[in-house]
N, C-alpha and C positions, 0 to 999 in steps of 0.2 A: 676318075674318082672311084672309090670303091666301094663296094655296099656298106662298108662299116663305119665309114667316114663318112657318108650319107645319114646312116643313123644317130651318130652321135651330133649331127649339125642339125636333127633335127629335134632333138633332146633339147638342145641351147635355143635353140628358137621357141621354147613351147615355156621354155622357164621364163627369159625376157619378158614373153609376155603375159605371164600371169605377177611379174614384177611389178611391169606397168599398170595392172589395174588394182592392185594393191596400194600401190602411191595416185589414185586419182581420187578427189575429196567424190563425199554422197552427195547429189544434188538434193538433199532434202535439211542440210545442213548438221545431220544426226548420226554419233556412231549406232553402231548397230549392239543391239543389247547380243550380250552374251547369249550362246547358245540353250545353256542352265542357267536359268538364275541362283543367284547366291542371296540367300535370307541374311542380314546381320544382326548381327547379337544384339540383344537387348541392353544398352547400358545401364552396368548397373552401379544404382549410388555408391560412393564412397564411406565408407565406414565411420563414423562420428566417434570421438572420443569418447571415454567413458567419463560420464559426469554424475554428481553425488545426486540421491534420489529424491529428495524434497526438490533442490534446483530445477531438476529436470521435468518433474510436475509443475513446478509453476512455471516456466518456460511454459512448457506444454498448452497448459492454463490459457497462458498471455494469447499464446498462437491461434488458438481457435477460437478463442475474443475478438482480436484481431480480422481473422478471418470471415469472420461475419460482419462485421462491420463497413458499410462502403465507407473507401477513401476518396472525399471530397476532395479534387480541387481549386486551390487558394483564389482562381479568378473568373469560378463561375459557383453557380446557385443552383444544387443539384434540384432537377424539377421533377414532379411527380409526372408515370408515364400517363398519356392519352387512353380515355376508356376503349378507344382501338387499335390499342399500338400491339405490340408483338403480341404481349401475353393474354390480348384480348384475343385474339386471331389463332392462339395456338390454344382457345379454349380451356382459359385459365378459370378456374369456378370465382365467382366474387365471393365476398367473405359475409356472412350471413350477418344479418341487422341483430340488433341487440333488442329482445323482446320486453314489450312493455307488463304483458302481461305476468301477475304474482304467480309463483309455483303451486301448484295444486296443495300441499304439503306443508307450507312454510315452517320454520322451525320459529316458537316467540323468542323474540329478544328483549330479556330485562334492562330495565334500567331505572334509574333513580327518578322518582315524582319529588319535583321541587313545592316548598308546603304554598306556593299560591298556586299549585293545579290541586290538591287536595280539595275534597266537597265540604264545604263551610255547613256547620250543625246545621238543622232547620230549626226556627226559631218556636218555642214553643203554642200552641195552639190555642187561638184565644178561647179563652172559658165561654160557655155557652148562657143564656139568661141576662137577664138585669142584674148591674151591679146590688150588694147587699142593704147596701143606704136606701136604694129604692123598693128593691121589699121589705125595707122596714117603714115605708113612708103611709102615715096614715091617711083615711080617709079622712075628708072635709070632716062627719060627724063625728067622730073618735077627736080628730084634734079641738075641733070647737067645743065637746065636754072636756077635754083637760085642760083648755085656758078655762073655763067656768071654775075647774077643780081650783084650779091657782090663785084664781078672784077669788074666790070663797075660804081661801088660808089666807089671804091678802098679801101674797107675794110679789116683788116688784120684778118686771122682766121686762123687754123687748124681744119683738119677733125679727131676724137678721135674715141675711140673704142665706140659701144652700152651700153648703160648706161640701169642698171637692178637693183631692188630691191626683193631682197629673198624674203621677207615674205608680195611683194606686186605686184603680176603680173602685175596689170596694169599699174603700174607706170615706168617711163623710156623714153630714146628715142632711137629710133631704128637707126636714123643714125645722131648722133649730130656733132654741128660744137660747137668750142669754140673761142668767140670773141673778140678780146683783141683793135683793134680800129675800132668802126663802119663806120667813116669820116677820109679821113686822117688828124692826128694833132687832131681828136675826139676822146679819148680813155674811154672804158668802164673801170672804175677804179677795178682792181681785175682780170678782163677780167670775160667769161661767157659763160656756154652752154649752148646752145637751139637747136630748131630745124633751119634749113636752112629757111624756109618761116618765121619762127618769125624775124630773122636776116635782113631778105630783107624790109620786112614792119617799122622796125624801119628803116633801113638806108634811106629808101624814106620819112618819116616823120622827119628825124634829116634835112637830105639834103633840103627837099622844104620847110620846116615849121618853126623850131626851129632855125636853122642858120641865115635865112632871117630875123625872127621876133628879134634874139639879137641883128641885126645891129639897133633895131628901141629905143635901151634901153638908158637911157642917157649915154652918153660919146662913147656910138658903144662901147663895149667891145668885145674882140673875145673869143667866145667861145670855150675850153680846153678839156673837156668831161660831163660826167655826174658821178654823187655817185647815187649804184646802192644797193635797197634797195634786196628782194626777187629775185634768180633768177629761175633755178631748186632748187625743191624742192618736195619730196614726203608726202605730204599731203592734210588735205582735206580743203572745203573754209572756209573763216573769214569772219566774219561779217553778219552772216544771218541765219545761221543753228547753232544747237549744235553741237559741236567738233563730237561728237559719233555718230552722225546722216548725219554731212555733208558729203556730193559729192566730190571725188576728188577736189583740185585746179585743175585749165588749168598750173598751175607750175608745176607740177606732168607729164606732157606731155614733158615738154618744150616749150608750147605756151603762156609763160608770163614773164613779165618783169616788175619788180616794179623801177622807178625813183625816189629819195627822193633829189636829186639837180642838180641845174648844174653850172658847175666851168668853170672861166674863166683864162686866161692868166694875164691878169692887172686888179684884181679885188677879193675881196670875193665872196665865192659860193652864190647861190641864191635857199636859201628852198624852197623847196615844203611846204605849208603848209595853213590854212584858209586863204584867203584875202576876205574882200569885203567893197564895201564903201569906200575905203581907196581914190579911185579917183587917182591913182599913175600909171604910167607909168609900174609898175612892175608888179602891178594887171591886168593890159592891157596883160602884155606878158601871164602871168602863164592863162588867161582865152584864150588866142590867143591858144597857145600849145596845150591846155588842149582839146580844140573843136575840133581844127584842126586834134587831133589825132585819132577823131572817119573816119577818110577816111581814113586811114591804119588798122585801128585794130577796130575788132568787139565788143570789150570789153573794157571802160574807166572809170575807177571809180581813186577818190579823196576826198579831203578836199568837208565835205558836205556830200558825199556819205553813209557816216556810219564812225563811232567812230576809223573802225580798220582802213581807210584808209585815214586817217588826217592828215598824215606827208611823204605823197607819191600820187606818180600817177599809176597806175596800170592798164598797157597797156596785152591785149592776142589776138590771133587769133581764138579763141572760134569758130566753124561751127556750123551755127543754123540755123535753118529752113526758107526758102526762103528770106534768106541772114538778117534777122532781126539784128538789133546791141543793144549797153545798150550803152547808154552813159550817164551819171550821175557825 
């Protein structure tokens, strides 16, 4: 054989065998990674049609709705995690408590006061003092000289119990008499309480004034009694103030007495009422009476005086300062 035939047989034998270990598996069951690795491309999304632009916001919309939301499902009950489950462990912060405490700040918040939370008036405050009845009430010797006064006109009366109104302290009288003739053969038509002093100042102005002056009337009539208009009465005055604003009456005491005639035995009554000009004998009495009664009583109003007291005389014991009177 010769050298070159030698070499080429030993060419074939060197190929053979790196055949053979080319075809024998890896015993680790692994091909062998590539020399270089080769990176692959990233795939990329497919292109989306082009779709109108409201649509595609609320798609959008829907998507990230969605996506937030976990999808329960239909045969279990999703349960809240364990306070040491992952997110405790991977030092998830807890979510802060909800403070009790009001903000330093607050801003007020209006709103409508229904009228039973409204504060109800306070009720006016009771007057101070004894009601007026009672400082008019006399002494034991002040009223046992005025019943004397009464006996000695020979007037007929009973002493009755204190006269009081509920829902009006001051009104009343603390120790009434009730009158039934002020003169004997004079009777107050109805009779009539008041106080004892009111009693006594009429029966001295019937006695010296009014009896004298009918003998002066044509024919001397004698005179019967009187028709008695107001006597007690709890309210307040006429003729000067508003109802809701006036002052007690002095009726309200028992220091008034309203006249609207006077009646005779052989004769028609004789009204109280306007006269003037008339030049009559009757105008003479009713103006005689009517003056004459500011010496008994502090208080005389009539025909003239005012609208309310046109059909009467309107006699009281009113006390006023350094003994002032109204006669009108």
């Amino acid at each position: 054989m010769t050298a070159r035939t030698a070499g080429a047989g030993l060419v074939l034998a060197l190929m053979a065998g790196m055949a053979a270990a080319q075809a024998v598996p890896d015993p680790a069951g692994a091909e062998r990674p590539p020399e270089k690795p080769v990176q692959a491309e990233a795939a990329q999304p497919a292109p989306a049609p082009p779709e109108k632009p409201a649509e595609a916001a609320e798609e959008a919309a829907d998507d990230a709705v969605d996506a937030t939301l976990p999808v329960a499902r239909p045969d279990s009950t999703p349960a809240e995690p364990p306070a040491d489950g992952p997110e405790a462990e991977a030092g998830a912060e807890p979510e802060p408590e909800a403070s009790t405490t009001p903000p330093d700040d607050p801003k007020p918040v209006g709103r409508l006061i229904p009228p039973e939370e409204t504060a109800a008036p306070e009720p006016p405050a009771e007057p101070k003092g004894p009601p007026v009845r009672e400082t008019l009430r006399e002494s034991d010797f002040d009223y046992a000289a005025c019943l004397l006064a009464l006996h000695d006109l020979g007037s007929v009366y009973e002493e009755i119990a204190t006269i009081s109104q509920p829902d009006q302290r001051d009104c009343g009288i603390a120790r009434p008499i009730r009158v039934t003739e002020i003169l004997p053969g004079i009777a107050l038509q109805g009779g009539a309480a008041m106080r004892c002093d009111t009693a006594r100042s009429l029966g001295f102005w019937m006695r010296d004034f009014v009896r004298p002056a009918v003998a002066r009337l044509p024919d001397a009539p004698r005179l019967s009694g009187v028709q008695l208009g107001t006597t007690y009465d709890c309210r307040g005055r006429v003729g000067g103030e508003a109802e809701a604003e006036a002052k007690l009456s002095e009726h309200a005491f028992g220091n008034a007495i309203d006249i609207s005639a006077f009646t005779f035995h052989d004769g028609p009554p004789l009204p109280v009422e306007p006269r003037q000009d008339s030049g009559d004998l009757v105008e003479s009495f009713q103006r005689a009476v009517r003056g004459a009664a500011c010496l008994e009583f502090t208080t005389v109003l009539g025909p003239g005086s005012n609208a309310s007291h046109n059909d009467h005389l309107h006699l009281d014991i009113a006390a006023r300062n350094g003994g002032w009177r109204l006669c009108q």
